[in-house]
N, C-alpha and C positions, 0 to 999 in steps of 0.2 A: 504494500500500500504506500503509496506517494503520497507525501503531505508537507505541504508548506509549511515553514517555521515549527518545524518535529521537536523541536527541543522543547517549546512555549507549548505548543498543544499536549503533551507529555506531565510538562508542570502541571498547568490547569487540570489534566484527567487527575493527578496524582495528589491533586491540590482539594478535588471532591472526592476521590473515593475514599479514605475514611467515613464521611458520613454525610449527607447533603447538607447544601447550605443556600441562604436565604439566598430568592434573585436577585435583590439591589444590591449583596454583600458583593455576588459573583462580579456584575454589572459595574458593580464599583471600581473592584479590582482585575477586570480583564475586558474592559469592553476598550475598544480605541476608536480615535474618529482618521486614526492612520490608514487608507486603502492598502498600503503593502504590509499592515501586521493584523490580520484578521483572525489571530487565535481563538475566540469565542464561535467565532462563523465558524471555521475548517473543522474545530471539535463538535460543532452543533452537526453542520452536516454530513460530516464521516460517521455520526450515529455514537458518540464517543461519550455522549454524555448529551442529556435529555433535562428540558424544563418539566415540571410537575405541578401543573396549573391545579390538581387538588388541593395543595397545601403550599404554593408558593415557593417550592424549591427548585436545586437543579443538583443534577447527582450526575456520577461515573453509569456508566451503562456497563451490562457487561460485555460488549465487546471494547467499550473503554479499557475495563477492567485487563482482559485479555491481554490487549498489547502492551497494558504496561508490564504484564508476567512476561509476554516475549522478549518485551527491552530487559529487563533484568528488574525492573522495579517494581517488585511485590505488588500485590492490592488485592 
């Protein structure tokens, strides 16, 4: 899988899969108004990690989860 800025979209899954966390927290700390650092976008649509419009979250998904086992970084 190709993905722009691998290392930040990586952070970010790694950043929610412990436990989810509020969308303005996320929003806060990873949205950019940058067109070439779209880390929130490339994690949303590689499917890497999902909002949860029941309870206002956004968590690792598990194929988030996955690739960060195949990077070497637990989850």
């Amino acid at each position: 899988m190709q993905i722009e800025n691998r290392a930040l979209v990586l952070d970010l899954v790694a950043w929610l899969a412990p436990a989810p966390r509020p969308y303005d927290e996320v929003m806060a700390a990873w949205r950019t108004s940058c067109p070439r650092l779209t880390v929130w976008e490339d994690a949303l649509d590689l499917g890497l990690v999902a909002r949860r419009p029941a309870d206002g979250t956004v968590a690792a998904t598990e194929a988030g989860r996955a690739l960060l086992r195949a990077e070497g970084r637990c989850a």
